[in-house]
C-alpha positions in Angstrom: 29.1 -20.5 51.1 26.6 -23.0 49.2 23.0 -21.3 48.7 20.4 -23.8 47.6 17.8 -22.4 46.0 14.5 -25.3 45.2 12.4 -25.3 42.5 9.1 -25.1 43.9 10.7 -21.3 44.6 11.3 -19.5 41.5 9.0 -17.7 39.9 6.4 -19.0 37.3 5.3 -17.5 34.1 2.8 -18.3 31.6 2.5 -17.5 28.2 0.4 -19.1 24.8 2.5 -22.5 24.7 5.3 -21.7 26.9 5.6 -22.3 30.4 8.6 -20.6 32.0 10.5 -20.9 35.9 13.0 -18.2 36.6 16.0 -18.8 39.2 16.5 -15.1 39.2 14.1 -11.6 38.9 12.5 -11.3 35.9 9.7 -9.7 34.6 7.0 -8.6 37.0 8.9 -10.5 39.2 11.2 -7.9 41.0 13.2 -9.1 43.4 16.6 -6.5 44.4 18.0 -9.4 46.5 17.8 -11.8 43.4 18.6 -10.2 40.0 21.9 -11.9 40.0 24.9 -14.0 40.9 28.6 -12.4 39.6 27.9 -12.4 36.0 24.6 -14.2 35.6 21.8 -12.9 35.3 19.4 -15.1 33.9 18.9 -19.3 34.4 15.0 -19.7 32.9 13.7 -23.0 32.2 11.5 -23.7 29.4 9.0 -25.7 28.8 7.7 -24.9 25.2 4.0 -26.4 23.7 4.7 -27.9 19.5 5.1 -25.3 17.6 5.2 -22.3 20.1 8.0 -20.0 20.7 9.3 -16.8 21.1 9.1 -14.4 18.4 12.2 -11.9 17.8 13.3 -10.0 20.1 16.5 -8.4 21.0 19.3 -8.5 23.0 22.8 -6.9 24.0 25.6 -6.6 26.0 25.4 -10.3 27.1 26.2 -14.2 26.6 23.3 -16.6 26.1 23.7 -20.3 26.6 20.9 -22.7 25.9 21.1 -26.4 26.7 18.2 -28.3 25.5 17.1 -31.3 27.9 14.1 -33.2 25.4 13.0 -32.2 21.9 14.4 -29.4 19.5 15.2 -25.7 19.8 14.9 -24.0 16.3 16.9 -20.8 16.0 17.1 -17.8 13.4 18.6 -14.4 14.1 18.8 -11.2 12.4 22.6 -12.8 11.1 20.6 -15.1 8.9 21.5 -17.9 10.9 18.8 -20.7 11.1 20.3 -24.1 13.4 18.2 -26.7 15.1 19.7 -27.3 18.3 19.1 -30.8 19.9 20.0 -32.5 23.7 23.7 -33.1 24.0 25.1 -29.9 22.3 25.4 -26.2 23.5 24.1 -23.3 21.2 26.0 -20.5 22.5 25.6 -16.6 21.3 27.5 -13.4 22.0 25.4 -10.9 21.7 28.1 -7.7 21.4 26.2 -4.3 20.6 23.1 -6.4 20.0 21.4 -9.1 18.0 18.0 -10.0 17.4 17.0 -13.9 17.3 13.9 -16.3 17.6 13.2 -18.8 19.0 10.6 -22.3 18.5 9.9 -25.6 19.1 10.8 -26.9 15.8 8.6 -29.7 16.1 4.6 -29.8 15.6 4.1 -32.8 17.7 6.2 -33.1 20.6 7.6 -30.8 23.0 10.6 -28.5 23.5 12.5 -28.2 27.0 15.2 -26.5 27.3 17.5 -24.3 29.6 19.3 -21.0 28.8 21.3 -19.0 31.0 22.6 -15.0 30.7 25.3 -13.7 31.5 26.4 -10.1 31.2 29.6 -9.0 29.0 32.0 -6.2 28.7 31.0 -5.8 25.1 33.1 -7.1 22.7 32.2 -8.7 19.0 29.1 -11.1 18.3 29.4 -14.4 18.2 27.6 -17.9 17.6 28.3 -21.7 17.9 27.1 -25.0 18.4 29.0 -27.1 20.6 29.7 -30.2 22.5 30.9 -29.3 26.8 32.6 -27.8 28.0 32.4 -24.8 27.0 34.6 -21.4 27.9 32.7 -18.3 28.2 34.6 -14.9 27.8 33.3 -14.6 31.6 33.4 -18.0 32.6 32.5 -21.5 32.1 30.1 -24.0 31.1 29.4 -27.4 31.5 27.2 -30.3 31.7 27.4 -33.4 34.7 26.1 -36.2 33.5 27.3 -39.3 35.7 29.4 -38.3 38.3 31.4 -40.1 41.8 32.9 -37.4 43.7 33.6 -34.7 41.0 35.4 -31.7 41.9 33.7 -28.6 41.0 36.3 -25.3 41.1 35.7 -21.6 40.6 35.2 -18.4 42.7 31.5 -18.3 42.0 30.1 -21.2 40.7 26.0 -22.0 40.1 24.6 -25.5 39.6 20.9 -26.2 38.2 19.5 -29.5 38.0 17.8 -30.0 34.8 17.1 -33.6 35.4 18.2 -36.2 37.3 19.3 -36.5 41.3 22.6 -35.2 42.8 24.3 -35.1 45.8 26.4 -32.0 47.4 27.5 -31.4 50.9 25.0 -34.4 51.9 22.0 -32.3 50.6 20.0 -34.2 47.8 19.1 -31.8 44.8 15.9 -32.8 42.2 14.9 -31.5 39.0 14.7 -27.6 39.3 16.7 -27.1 42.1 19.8 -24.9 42.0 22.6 -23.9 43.6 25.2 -20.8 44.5 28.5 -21.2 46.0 32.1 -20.7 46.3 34.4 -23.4 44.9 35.3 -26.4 45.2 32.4 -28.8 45.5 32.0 -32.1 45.4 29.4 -34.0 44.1 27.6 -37.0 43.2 24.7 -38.3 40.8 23.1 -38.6 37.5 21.3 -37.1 35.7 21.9 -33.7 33.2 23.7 -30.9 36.2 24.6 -27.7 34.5 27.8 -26.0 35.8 28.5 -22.1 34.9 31.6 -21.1 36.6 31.5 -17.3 36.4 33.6 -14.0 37.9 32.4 -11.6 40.1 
């Protein structure tokens, strides 16, 4: 099974400085055949104006995974953890029973854009970390493509999103914003920055 799903259809939504496309339900966006694939839950992309963000806010009962394509992602959580997060490393959080965190474009001038992905937990203790991929999940796995010739792709469930770039899977060509559900394996092809999140049912 390999579900493509193109950017031009997830949903938009706009808010002061931040511009955000869901893969899956969200919101006023209520959709009871899209609010999830196995474990995940969530795949937003973010496009975030200098010095915008999202102000704290809660969350439980889940993993959170943000990848950070141009700019830099500034963090703080009720923990007292502050990290900037910039392109080529994973911030990864656990939320257990439940966290609070923020979230901003630590920069005044340029940009932030950046990827995060949910996926839902059986509990278990918070945790937080800044990483290099790959990247094991308590439900899963996650990694990041960057140049690939015929990479093998494995897992029961396993969704792709293109956050820039051009690859190649099953001779279909996938652009920025595209994504994609399937069974493993896969094969594919191209360059770019292809997120991988190998997860259970």
């Amino acid at each position: 099974m390999i579900d493509v799903r193109r950017a031009a259809d997830r949903y938009q939504v706009e808010q002061p400085g931040i511009t955000t496309w869901h893969c899956f339900a969200a919101g006023a966006y209520y959709d009871p055949d899209n609010v999830a694939f196995g474990r995940l839950v969530a795949c937003d992309e973010h496009l975030v104006a200098p010095g915008a963000g999202f102000d704290e806010h809660p969350h439980a009962g889940t993993e959170l995974v943000s990848w950070v394509l141009d700019g830099t992602l500034a963090h703080s959580d009720s923990a007292g953890r502050r990290h900037l997060i910039q392109p080529g490393s994973v911030q990864y959080q656990a939320t257990g029973a439940g966290i609070r965190h923020a979230e901003f474009n630590a920069s005044s001038l340029e940009p932030l854009h950046f990827v995060q992905l949910a996926l839902l937990t059986d509990g278990g203790q918070a945790d937080y970390r800044i990483a290099e991929p790959p990247l094991a999940l308590s439900v899963g796995r996650f990694d990041v493509l960057k140049r690939c010739r015929a990479t093998r792709v494995d897992g029961s469930l396993v969704h792709l999103f293109v956050g820039r770039g051009n690859f190649h899977l099953e001779g279909m060509d996938l652009a920025a914003g595209d994504a994609v559900r399937a069974i493993g394996p896969l094969e594919i092809d191209g360059d770019g920055d292809l997120l991988v999140v190998s997860v259970g049912a």
